[in-house]
N, C-alpha and C positions, 0 to 999 in steps of 0.2 A: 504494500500500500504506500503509496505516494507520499513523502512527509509536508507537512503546511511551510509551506517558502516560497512561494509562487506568488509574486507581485502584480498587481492588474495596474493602470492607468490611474486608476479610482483609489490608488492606495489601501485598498485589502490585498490581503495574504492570505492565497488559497493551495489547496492540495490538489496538481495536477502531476502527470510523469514529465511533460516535458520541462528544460529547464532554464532555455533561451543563452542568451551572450552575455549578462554581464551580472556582478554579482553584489550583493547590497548589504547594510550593517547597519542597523539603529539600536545596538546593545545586544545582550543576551535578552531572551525572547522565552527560550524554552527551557521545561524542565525537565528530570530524571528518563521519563515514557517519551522525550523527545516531542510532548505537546505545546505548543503556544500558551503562554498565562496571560501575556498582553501583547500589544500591537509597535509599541518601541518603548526604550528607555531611555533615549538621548535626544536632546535635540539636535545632533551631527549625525544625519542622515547622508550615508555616504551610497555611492554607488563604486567598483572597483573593477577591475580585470579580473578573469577567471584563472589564469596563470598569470604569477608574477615571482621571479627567481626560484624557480623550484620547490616553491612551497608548497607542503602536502596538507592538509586537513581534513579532521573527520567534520564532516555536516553535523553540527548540533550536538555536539562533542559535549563530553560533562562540563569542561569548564574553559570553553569558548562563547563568542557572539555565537546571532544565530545568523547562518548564513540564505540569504536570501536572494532570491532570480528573478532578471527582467529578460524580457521579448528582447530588448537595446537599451541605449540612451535617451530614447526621447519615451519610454516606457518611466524611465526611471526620473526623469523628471515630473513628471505629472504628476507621481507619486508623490513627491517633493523633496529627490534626493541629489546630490551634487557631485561633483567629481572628489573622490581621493584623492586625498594631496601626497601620497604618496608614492600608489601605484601606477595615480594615470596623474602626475606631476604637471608634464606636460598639457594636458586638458585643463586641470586646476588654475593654471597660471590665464590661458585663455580664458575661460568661464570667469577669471578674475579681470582680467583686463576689458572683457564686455561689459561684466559689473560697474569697473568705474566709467565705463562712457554711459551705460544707459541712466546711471546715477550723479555724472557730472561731478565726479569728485577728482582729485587734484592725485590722491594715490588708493591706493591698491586697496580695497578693503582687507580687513583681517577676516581669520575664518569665523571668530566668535559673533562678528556682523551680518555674515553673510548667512547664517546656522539661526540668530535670530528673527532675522526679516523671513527667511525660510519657514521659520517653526510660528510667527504672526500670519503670514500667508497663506498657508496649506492646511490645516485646518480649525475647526469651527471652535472656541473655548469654550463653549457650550457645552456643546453635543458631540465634538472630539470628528465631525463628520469633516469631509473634505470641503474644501470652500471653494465655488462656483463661478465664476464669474463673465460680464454678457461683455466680447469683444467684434465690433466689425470686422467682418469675414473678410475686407478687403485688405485689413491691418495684422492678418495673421499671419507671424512669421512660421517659418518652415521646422518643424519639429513642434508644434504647439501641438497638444491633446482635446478635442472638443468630446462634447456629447452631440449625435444626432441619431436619431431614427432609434433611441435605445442602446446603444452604444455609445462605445470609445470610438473615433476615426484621428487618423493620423492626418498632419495637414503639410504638403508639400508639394512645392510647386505650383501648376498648376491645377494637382487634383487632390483628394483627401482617400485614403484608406481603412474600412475598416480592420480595427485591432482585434485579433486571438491570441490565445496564450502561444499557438504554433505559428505566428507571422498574418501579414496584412492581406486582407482578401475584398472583394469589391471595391473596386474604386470607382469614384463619383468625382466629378468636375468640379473644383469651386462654388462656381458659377451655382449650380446647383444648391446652395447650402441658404438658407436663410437672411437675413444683413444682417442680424445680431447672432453671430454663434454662438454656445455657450462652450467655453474654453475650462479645460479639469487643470491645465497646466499653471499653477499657481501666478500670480500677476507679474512679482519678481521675475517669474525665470522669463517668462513671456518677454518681460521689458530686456532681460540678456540676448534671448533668440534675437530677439527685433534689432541689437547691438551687435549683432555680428556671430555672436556663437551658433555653429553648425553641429548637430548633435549627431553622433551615428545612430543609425535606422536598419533594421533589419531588413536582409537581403531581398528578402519577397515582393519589398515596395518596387522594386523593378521589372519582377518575374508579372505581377499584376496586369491586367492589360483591361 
């Protein structure tokens, strides 16, 4: 049986077998039976490479994070997770340098900045739900997460894709999509994408037709 690690766009974590490209950290998660007790414990929501210098790990080890799987990057954003600043260094710095242009600031943010606007943006302090928000379809950068038709769809280029846990299927035109989309991709990252950062997107989005 499949263990719960499986990240959706929507920011739940479910139990499927596949296990996508890239790999996620908000604390330790799980206990002894390898169950989920909560949904994170950090607000440093990282997303990471699946290999990185020959590091082994057991999945949900007795006393490790819990390790967690996205479809990609633009998966893992929606969620509202960022780059590793260690594994994917290189992305970090970039994800940082869009930071400060779409924020107009003078230097770099730190990550404690970047972890808090993340953790006020993504979800609700309520209801702990993910937070929603209405952006024109014309203004959507490429790797934004929307809801339509009941789903996640991926937005790039010219067309948008729907999201499964095994890669993007139907694709729909823009053009097609409402003038107010509803974007799952937290406003933050949106204002990144829109700044230049290109997020990897799983292969399918080309295979689609």
């Amino acid at each position: 049986m499949p263990l719960q690690n499986r990240v959706t766009p929507y920011g739940e974590i479910e139990a499927v077998p596949s296990r996508g490209t890239m790999l996620g950290n908000r604390g330790r998660l799980h206990n002894k039976q390898q169950e989920l007790t909560r949904n994170w414990r950090t607000n440093n929501w990282l997303s990471c490479r699946l290999q990185f210098r020959g590091r082994q790990r057991q999945v949900m080890g007795p006393a490790s994070y819990t390790e967690l799987f996205f479809l990609d990057e633009a998966t893992s954003l929606a969620a509202g997770h960022r780059p590793c600043s260690e594994c994917r260094n290189a992305d970090y710095l970039r994800f940082k340098r869009a930071w400060r242009n779409a924020y107009q600031l003078t230097e770099l943010p730190d990550a404690q900045t970047v972890d808090q606007t993340l953790a006020r943006d993504r979800l609700d302090p309520g209801r702990s739900c993910q937070i929603w928000h209405e952006q024109d379809k014309d203004g959507l950068p490429d790797g934004t997460m929307i809801q339509w038709r009941g789903s996640p769809w991926l937005v790039w280029g010219a067309r948008v894709f729907r999201w499964t846990h095994d890669g993007y299927v139907n694709a729909a035109a823009r053009d097609d999509l409402p003038q107010q989309a509803t974007a799952l991709t937290p406003q933050c990252i949106v204002r990144v994408l829109r700044s230049g950062y290109r997020p990897l997107v799983h292969e399918t989005v080309v295979l689609v037709r």
